[in-house]
MILODREN-465692 format. One line per 10 residues: their letters; for each residue z, y, x of C-alpha. Coordinates in nm, 3 decimals, always signed. Layout:
N
A	Z,Y,X  ...
***
This chain:
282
XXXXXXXXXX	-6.245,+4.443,+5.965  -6.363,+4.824,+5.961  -6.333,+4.993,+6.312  -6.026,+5.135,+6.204  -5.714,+5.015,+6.135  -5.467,+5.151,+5.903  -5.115,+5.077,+5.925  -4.812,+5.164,+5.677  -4.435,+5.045,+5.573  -4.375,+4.942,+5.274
XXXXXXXXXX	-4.165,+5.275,+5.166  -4.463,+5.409,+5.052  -4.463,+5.163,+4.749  -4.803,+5.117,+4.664  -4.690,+4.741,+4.710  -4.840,+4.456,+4.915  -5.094,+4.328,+4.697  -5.253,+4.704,+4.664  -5.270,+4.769,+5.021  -5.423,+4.402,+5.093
XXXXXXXXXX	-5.669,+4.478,+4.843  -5.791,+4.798,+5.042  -5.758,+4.669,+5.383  -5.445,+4.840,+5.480  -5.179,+4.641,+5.669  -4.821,+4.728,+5.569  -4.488,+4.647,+5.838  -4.172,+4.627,+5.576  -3.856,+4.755,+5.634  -3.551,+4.528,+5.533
XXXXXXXXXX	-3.255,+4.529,+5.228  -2.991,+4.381,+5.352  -2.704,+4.251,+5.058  -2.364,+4.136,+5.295  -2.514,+3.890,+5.541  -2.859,+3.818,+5.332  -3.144,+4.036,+5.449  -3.478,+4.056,+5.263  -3.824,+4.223,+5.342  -3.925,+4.525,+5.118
XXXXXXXXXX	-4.157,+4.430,+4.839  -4.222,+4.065,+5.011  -3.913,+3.918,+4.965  -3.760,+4.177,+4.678  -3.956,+4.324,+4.383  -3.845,+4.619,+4.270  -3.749,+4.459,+3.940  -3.510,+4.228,+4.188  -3.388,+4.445,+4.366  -3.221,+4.687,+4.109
XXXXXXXXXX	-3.061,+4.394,+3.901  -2.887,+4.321,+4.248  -2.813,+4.650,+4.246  -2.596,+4.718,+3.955  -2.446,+4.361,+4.029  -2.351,+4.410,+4.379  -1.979,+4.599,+4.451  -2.123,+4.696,+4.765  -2.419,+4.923,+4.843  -2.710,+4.776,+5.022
XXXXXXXXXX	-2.782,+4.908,+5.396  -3.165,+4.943,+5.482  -3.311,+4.879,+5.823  -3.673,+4.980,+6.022  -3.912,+4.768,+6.155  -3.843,+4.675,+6.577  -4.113,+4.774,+6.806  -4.223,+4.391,+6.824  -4.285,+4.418,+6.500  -4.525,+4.670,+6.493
XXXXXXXXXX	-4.628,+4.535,+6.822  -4.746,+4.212,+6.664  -4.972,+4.400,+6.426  -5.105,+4.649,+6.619  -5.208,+4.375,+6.893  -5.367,+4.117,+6.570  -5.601,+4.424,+6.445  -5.709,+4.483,+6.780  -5.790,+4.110,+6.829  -6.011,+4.115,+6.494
XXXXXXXXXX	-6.205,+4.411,+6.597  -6.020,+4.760,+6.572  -6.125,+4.992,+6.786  -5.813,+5.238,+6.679  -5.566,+5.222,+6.470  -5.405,+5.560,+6.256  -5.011,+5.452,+6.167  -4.860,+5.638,+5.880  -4.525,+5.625,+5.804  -4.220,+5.766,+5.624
XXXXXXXXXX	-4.020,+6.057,+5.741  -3.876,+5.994,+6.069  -3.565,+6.192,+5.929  -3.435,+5.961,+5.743  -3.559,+5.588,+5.942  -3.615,+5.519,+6.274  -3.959,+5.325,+6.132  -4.202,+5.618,+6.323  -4.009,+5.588,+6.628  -4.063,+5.193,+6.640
XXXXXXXXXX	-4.418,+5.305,+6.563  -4.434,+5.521,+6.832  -4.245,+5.295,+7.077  -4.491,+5.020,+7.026  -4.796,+5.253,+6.990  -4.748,+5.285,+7.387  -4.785,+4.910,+7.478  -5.103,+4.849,+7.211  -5.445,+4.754,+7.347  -5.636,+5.019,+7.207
XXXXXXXXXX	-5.551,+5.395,+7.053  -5.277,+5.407,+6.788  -5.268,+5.775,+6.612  -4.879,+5.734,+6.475  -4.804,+6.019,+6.197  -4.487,+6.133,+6.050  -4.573,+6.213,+5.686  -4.253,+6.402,+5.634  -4.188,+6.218,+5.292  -4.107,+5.895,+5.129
XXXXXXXXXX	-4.240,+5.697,+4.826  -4.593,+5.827,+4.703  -4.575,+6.102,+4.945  -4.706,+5.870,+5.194  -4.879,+5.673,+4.948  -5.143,+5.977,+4.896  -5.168,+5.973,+5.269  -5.287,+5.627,+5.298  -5.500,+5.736,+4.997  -5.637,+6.015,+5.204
XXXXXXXXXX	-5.690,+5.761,+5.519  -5.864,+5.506,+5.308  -6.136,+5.791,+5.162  -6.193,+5.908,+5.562  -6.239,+5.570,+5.695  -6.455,+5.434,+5.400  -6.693,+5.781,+5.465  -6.751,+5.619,+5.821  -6.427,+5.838,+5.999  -6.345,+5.747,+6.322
XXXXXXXXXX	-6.003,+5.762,+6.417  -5.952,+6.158,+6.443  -6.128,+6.189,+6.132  -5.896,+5.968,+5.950  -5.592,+6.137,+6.128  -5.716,+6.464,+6.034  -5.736,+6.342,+5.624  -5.359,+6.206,+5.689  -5.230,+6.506,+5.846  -5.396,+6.753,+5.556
XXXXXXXXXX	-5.229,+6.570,+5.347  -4.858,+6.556,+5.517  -4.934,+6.982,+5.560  -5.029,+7.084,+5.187  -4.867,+6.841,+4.951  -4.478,+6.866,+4.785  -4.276,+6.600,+4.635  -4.041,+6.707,+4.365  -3.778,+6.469,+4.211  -3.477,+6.376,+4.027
XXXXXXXXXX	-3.221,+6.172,+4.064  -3.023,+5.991,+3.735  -2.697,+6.001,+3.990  -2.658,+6.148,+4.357  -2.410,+5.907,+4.442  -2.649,+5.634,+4.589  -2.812,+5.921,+4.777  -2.482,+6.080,+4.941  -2.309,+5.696,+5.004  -2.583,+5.580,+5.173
XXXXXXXXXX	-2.579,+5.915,+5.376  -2.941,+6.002,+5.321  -2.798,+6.338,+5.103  -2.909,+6.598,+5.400  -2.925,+6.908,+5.303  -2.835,+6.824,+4.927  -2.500,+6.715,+5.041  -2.330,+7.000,+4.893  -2.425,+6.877,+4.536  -2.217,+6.614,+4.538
XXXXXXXXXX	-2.179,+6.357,+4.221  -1.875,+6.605,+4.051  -2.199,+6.846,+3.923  -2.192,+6.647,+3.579  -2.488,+6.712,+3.424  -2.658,+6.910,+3.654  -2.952,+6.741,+3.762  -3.093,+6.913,+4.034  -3.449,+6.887,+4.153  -3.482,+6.806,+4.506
XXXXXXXXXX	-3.766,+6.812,+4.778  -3.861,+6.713,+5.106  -3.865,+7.052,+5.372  -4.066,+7.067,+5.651  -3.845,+6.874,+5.887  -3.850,+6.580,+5.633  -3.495,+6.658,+5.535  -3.399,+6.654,+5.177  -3.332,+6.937,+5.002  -3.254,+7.104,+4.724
XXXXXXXXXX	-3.515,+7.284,+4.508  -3.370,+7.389,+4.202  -3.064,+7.326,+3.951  -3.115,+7.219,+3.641  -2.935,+7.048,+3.358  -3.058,+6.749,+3.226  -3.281,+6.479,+3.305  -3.520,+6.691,+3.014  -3.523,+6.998,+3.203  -3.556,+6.859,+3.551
XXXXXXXXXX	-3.910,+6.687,+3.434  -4.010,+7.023,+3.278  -3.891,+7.216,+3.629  -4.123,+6.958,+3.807  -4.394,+6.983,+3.559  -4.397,+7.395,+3.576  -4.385,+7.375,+3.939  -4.637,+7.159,+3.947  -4.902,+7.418,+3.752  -4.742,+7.717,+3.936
XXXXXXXXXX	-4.817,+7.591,+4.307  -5.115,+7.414,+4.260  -5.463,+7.631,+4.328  -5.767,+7.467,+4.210  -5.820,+7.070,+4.179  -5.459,+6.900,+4.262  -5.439,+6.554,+4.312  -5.149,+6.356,+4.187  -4.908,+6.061,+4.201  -4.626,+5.970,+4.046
XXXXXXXXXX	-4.298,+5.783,+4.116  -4.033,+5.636,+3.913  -3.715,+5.420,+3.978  -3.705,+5.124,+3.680  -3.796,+5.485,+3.430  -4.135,+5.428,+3.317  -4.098,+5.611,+3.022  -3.981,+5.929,+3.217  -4.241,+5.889,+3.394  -4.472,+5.871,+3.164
XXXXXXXXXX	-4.306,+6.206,+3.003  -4.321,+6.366,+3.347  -4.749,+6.345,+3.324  -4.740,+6.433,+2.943  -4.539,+6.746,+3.081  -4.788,+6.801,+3.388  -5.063,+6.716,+3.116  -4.932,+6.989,+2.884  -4.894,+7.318,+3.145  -5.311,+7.256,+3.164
XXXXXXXXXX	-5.241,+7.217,+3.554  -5.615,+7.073,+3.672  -5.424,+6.784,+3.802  -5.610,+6.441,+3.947  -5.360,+6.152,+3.889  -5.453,+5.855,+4.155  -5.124,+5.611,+4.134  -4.811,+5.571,+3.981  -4.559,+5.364,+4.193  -4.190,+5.205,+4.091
XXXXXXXXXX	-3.981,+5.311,+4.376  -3.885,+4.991,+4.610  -3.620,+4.886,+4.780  -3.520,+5.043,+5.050  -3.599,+5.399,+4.892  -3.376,+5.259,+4.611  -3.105,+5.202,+4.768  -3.096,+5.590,+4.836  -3.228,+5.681,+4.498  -3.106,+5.457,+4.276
XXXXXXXXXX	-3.253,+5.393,+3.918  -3.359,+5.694,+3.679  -3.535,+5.855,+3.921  -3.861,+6.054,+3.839  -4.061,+6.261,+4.063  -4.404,+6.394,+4.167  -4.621,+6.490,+4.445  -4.945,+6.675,+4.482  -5.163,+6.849,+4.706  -5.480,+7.056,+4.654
XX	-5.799,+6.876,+4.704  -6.018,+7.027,+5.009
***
């Protein structure tokens, strides 16, 4: 076990078996359907998860990890060997996942570093990315921190949703509240702000246009070498026409991961979603 430990939930959808594979322990949130609750991505795929979806009559409710939880964890990786641990997480605006972090970052053993990455889905999955490359180059625990936070400062996630009603039931809408379901075929394009609120970016109409608004957005923000992932609710192929678009504008774009969207973002998204996010390379 390297000196240091790297921590994550499973909203960053890069899935269990992924993050095993590169040493990173994930802490999952949990679906719960009526009175049955299930771990993200341990106990529900996403490919489970949406067929309950569109045959439940009730909409899902999502919980964060407890303190003990994370707790449990932090205290095991300091028993194999950790030194320190850097904890990355999803946007404490919408879960109370970095709080339990932080809460239980105060009883561990030895340093936790607990970051807010302002962003769900592959926004924190690049982050992870970014803490994987600074650890494996011998980063100690500032050093890996530092890659995180770079990260969580320069990159955007821009995305689509097939409906907004999942997003504004489950009272995740923020600042896209206003847009309510009655826009019809507007699609807008929406984005995380600095406070880790969503937001809307721009108004479009049509799933079409919104992956060409993403895809010129993409090209006109990015300066220099941009790396890449991509995220898609049960859409593959829009998400493979979302890189074909990205692909297209000549954009010197690095694309690292594609992800399906799990659980507990689903239950806020809902299928048909499509989105990017991308920072420039240092």
């Amino acid at each position: 076990m390297p000196g240091v430990g790297i921590v994550c939930d499973s909203t960053c959808d890069l899935g269990p078996e992924w993050l095993k594979d590169h040493g990173v322990v994930m802490v999952p949130l949990k679906v719960h359907f009526g009175d049955t609750t299930y771990l993200d991505w341990l106990d529900l795929t996403p490919e489970v998860f949406y067929e309950k979806l569109a045959s439940s009559d009730t909409l899902p409710k999502t919980s964060q990890p407890s303190p003990a939880e994370f707790a449990a964890v932090y205290n095991r990786l300091a028993e194999e060997g950790c030194t320190e641990i850097v904890s990355i997480h999803l946007t404490a605006a919408l879960s109370g996942t970095h709080e339990s972090a932080v809460l239980a970052a105060k009883m561990a053993p030895i340093p936790v570093r607990v970051i807010n990455t302002l962003t769900v889905t592959m926004g924190e999955g690049l982050a992870i990315i970014a803490a994987l490359e600074a650890r494996d180059a011998g980063g100690d625990g500032a050093a890996v921190e530092a890659a995180v936070q770079y990260v969580v400062d320069n990159s955007r996630l821009l995305f689509a949703l097939d409906t907004l009603d999942y997003l504004v039931k489950g009272g995740r809408a923020g600042k896209a509240q206003g847009l309510a379901a009655s826009l019809l075929s507007i699609k807008p394009v929406l984005t995380f702000n600095r406070d880790g609120i969503i937001e809307p970016f721009k108004k479009v109409k049509g799933t079409r246009k919104a992956i060409q608004e993403i895809a010129a957005s993409v090209a006109e923000m990015s300066t220099g070498r941009t790396r890449l992932g991509i995220l898609h609710s049960q859409a593959p192929d829009l998400a493979r026409e979302l890189v074909a678009a990205i692909e297209a504008t000549g954009a010197d774009c690095e694309l690292v991961h594609t992800v399906s969207v799990g659980a507990v973002i689903g239950t806020y998204a809902g299928p048909g979603a499509v989105g990017a996010v991308f920072y420039p390379l240092p």
